[in-house]
C-alpha positions in Angstrom: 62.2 6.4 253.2 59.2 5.7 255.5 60.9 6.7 258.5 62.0 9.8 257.0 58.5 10.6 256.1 57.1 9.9 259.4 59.8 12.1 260.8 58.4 14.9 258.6 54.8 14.1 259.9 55.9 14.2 263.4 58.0 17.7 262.8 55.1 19.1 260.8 52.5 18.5 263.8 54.7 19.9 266.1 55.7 23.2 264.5 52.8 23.8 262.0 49.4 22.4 263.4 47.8 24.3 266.3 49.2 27.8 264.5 46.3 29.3 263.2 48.9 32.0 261.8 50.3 29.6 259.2 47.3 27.9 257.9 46.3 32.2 257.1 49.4 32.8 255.9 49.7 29.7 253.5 46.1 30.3 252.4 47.1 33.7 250.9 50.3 32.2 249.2 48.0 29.9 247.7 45.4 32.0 246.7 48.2 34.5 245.5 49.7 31.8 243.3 46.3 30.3 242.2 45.2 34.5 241.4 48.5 35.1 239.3 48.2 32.0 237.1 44.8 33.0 235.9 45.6 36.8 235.2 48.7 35.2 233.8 51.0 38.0 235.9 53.9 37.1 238.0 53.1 36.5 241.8 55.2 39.2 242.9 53.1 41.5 240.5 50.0 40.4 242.2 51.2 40.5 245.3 52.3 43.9 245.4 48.7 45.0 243.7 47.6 43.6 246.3 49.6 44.6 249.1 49.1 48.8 248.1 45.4 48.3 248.5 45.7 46.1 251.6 43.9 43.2 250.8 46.3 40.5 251.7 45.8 41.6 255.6 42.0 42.8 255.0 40.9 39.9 252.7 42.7 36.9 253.2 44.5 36.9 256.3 41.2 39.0 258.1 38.9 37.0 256.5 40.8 33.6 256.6 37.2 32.1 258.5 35.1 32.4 255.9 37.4 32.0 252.9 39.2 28.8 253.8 35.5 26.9 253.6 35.9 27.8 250.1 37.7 26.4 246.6 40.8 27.3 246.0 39.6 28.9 242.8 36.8 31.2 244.4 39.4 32.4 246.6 41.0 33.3 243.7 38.1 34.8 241.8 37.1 36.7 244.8 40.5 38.6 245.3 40.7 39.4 241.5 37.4 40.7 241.1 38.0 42.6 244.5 41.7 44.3 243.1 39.7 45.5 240.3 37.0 47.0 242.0 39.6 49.0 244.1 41.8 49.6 241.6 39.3 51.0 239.5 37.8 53.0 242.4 41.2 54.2 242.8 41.4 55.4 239.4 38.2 57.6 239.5 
């Protein structure tokens, strides 16, 4: 079991760290995931939302530097409140 786990250790560094891409990519899925379970939606619900108003590019991937120095559940906060501001805007 150990070896096996230091196989996946080994396979992880090689294919996931130094890729700046993933860690922005699993940030979202997280903060997508974390989001959805508050507003008690499903993710894909979310995610769409979130994809018409482009805020999974412009918010979490494109601001991936200053978000990932922050909780989990700011994130979270942060890209509800910001839907319903644009959806709301939207709505005017």
């Amino acid at each position: 079991m150990e070896k096996k786990f230091l196989l996946f250790l080994r396979n992880k560094e090689k294919t996931m760290d130094n890729n700046p891409e993933y860690d922005k990519i699993h940030l979202a899925i997280m903060a997508i995931d974390k989001a959805a379970r508050k507003m008690n939606v499903p993710k894909t619900e979310l995610y769409d939302r979130l994809n018409k108003q482009n805020l999974v590019h412009d918010r979490l991937i494109g601001m991936y530097d200053v978000l990932h120095t922050q909780s989990l559940d700011f994130v979270a906060d942060d890209i509800i409140e910001t839907l319903n501001n644009y959806e709301s805007e939207c709505s005017l």
